[in-house]
Steps between C-alpha positions, in 0.01 A plus 500: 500500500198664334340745778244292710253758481476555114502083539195493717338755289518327213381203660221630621411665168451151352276396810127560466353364839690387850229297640714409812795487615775445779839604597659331776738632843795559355812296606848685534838436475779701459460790235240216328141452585196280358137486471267216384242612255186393377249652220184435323548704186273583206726597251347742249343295217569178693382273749527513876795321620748401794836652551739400799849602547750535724656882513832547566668794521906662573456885647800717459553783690087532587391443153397154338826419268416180390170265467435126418188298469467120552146408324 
C-alpha cells in the first residue's frame, strides 16, 4: 500500500480550494474503523464539485495498514 501520507499529499497538491467540508464520528469495529466524508472541491484548473465517500480503513499494530473507499 502506497504510504497514506505521500497519498494525501499528493491529493491535496492537485486541490486548489476546499470550500467545505465534513468528516463524520467514526464507527469501530475490531482492528477496522470508518468515517463518512463529504467535500466541495475546486480542483486546480477545474470546477467546484461534490465528493462523498465512505472511508474504510484495517490498522495493524497502531498504524493504518490498509484503506478502501466506496464513492
Amino acid at each position: 500500500m502506497k504510504n497514506p501520507v505521500a497519498k494525501g499529499r499528493g491529493f491535496q497538491s492537485t486541490v486548489g480550494r476546499v470550500p467545505s467540508d465534513y468528516i463524520s464520528e467514526p464507527v469501530i469495529g475490531s482492528n477496522f474503523f470508518s468515517v463518512a466524508m463529504r467535500m466541495e472541491v475546486n480542483m486546480k484548473g477545474d470546477a467546484q464539485m461534490s465528493m462523498y465517500k465512505v472511508c474504510v480503513y484495517k490498522v495493524e499494530n497502531g498504524k493504518i495498514a490498509q484503506e478502501q473507499f466506496f464513492f
